[in-house]
C-alpha positions in Angstrom: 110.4 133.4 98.5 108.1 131.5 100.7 110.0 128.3 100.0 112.8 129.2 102.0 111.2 129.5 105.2 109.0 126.8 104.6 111.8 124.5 103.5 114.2 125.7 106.6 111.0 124.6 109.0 110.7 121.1 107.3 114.0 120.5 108.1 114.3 121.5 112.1 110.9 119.4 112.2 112.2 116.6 110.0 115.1 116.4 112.6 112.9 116.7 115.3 110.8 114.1 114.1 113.7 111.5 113.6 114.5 112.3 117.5 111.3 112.4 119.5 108.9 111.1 116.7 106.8 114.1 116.8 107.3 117.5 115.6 105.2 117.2 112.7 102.4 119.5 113.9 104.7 122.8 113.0 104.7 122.1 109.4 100.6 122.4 109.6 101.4 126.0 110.8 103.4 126.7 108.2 102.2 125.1 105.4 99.1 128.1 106.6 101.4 131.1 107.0 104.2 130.7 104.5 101.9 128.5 101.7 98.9 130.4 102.0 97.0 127.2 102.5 93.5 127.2 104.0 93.6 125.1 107.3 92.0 121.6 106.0 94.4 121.5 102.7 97.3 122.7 105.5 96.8 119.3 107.3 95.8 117.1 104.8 99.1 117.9 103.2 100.8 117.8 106.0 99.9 114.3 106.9 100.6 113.0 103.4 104.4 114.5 104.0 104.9 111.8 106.6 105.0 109.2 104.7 108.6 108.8 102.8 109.7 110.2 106.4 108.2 108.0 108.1 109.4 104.5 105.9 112.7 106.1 106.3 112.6 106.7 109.9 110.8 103.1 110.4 114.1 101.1 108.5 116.8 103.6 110.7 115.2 102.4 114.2 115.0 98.4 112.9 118.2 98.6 112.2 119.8 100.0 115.3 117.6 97.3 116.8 114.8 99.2 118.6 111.7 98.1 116.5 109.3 95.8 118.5 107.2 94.4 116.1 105.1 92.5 118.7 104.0 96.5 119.6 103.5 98.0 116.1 101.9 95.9 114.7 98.4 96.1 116.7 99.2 99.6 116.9 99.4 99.5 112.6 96.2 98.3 112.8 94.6 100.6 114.8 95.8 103.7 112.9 95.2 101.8 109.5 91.1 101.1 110.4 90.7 104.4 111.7 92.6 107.3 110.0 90.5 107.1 106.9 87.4 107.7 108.9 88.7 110.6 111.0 89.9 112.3 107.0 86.4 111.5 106.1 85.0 113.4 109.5 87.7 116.4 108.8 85.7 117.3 105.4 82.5 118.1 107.1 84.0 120.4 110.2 84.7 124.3 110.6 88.3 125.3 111.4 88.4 126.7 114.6 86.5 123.9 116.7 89.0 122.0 114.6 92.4 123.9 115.9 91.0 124.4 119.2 90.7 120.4 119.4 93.6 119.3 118.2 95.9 122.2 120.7 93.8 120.7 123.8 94.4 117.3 122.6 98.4 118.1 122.3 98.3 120.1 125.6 96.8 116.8 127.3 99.6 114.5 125.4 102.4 116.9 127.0 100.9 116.3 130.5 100.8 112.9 130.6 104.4 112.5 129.2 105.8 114.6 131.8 104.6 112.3 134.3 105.9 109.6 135.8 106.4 106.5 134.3 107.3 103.1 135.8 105.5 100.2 134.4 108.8 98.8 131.9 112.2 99.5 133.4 113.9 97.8 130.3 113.7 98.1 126.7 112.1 94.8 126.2 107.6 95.0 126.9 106.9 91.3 127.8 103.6 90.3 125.4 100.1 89.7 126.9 96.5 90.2 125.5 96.4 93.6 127.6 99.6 95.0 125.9 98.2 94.1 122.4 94.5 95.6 123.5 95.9 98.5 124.8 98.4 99.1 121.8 95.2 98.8 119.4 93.0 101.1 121.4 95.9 103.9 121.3 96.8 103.4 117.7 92.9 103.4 116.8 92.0 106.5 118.6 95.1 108.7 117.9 95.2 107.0 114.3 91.1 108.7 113.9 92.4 112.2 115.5 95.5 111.9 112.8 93.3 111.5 109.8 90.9 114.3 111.6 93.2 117.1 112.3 96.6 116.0 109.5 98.8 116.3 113.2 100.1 112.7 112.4 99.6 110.1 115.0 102.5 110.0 116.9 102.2 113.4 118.6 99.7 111.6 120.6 100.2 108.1 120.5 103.7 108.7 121.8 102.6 110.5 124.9 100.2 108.0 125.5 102.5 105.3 125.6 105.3 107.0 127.2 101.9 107.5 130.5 101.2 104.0 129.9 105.0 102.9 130.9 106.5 102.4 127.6 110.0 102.7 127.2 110.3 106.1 125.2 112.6 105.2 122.9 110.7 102.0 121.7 107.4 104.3 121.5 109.0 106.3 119.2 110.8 103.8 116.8 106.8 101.7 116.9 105.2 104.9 116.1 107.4 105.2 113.4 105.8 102.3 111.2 102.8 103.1 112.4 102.8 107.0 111.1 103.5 104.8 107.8 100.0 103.4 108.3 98.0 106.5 109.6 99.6 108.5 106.5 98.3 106.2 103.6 94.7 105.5 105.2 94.7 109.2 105.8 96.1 110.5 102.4 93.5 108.3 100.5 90.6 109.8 102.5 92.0 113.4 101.9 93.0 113.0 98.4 88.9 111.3 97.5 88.1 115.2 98.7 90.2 116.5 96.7 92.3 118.4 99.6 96.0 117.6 99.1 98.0 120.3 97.6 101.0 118.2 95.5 102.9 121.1 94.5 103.8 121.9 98.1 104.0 117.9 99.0 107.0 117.1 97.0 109.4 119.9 98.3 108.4 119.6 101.9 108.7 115.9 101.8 111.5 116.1 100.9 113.2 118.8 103.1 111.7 116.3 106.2 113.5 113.2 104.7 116.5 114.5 104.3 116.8 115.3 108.6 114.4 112.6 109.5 117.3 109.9 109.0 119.9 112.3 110.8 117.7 112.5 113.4 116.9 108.9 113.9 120.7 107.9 114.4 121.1 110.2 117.3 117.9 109.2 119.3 119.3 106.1 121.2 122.5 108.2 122.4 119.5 110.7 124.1 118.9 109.1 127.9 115.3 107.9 128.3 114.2 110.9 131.2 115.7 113.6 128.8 114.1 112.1 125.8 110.8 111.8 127.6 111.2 115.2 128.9 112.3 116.6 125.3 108.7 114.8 124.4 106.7 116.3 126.8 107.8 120.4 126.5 107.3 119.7 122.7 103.6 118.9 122.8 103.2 121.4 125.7 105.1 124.3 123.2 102.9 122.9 120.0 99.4 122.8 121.5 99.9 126.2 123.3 101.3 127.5 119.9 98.2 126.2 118.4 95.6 127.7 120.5 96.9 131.2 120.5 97.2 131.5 116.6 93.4 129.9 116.9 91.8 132.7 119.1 94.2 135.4 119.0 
């Protein structure tokens, strides 16, 4: 019985997902409640569910022509050198300091994507050693905070780049390759510990697939303020979700 919950959550956040690129946090929750995981195998599952979803997601936004490759890749690389070390971390730390992090960290991301933003009016980023630095530095640091807490690394490298200027649609189709990257570095980290759970992998994964592609196709028809906004009450919903189940 606890699959059909489960499965009916995976599929809201798979089409949330394909839409604003984050989302992914709920399935931690869940994965909790209706799984009876404990909280590290929760996340380390989690994260290893975004993978099919996110090499789905990642071909739907190239070809409806929003993939900048000249921004994912630096950010690929930053979540690739990172993630692994931020699974490695997530062995060795309690739960709640743990929670409570990751629900500030969220909280934080929903602020900053609810403010303004005015740096690139237009879809197109023009290239520059300062976009590709700054694109690394995000994709490192949120990549080492996905491998730490499973959340995925779009939930904050999104945000971050939507405060930075970024178009939002373009953040979320780069971030879409790049939860491709943060995944497998992730997923090898947590499965050496031993902390993937597969018989709750497969199903889930597959739930998120199936409304990740859905989701995808109707992003571009979203304006950019609504889809920015959808982005920002998301993280600011998640993280507050978050740190009440933590402390109360």
């Amino acid at each position: 019985m606890i699959f059909i919950p489960l499965i009916s959550i995976c599929l809201i956040v798979g089409t949330i997902i394909g839409i604003t690129g984050i989302g992914g946090i709920l399935v931690i929750p869940s994965l909790a409640f209706f799984g009876n995981l404990e909280t590290h195998v929760a996340m380390s599952t989690s994260l290893a569910s975004f993978l099919v979803g996110a090499i789905v997601a990642t071909y739907s936004y190239w070809r409806m022509g929003f993939m900048d490759w000249k921004l994912a890749t630096p950010l690929c690389i930053g979540g690739l050198l990172f993630a692994y070390l931020g699974a490695w971390v997530n062995s060795g730390l309690p739960t709640v300091p743990l929670n409570t992090m990751l629900a500030l960290l969220i909280l934080f991301a929903g602020v900053s994507a609810l403010r303004p933003w005015t740096a690139f009016e237009s879809l197109h980023v023009p290239s520059s050693s300062y976009v590709t630095s700054t694109v690394f530095f995000i994709g490192g640091s949120t990549g080492f905070i996905a491998g730490l807490t499973g959340a995925g690394g779009p939930i904050l490298s999104i945000p971050m780049m939507i405060m930075l200027g970024f178009p939002p649609v373009v953040s979320v189709a780069v971030a879409m390759p790049y939860q491709i990257m943060t995944a497998f570095s992730g997923t090898i980290g947590n499965v050496v510990h031993g902390k993937v759970d597969f018989a709750m992998l497969v199903p889930i994964t597959i739930a998120q697939v199936v409304c990740i592609f859905l989701g995808a196709r109707m992003a571009p028809y979203i304006p950019a303020q609504k889809l920015k906004l959808c982005i920002g009450l998301l993280c600011l919903a998640v993280g507050s979700f978050i740190l009440y189940r933590t402390w109360l």
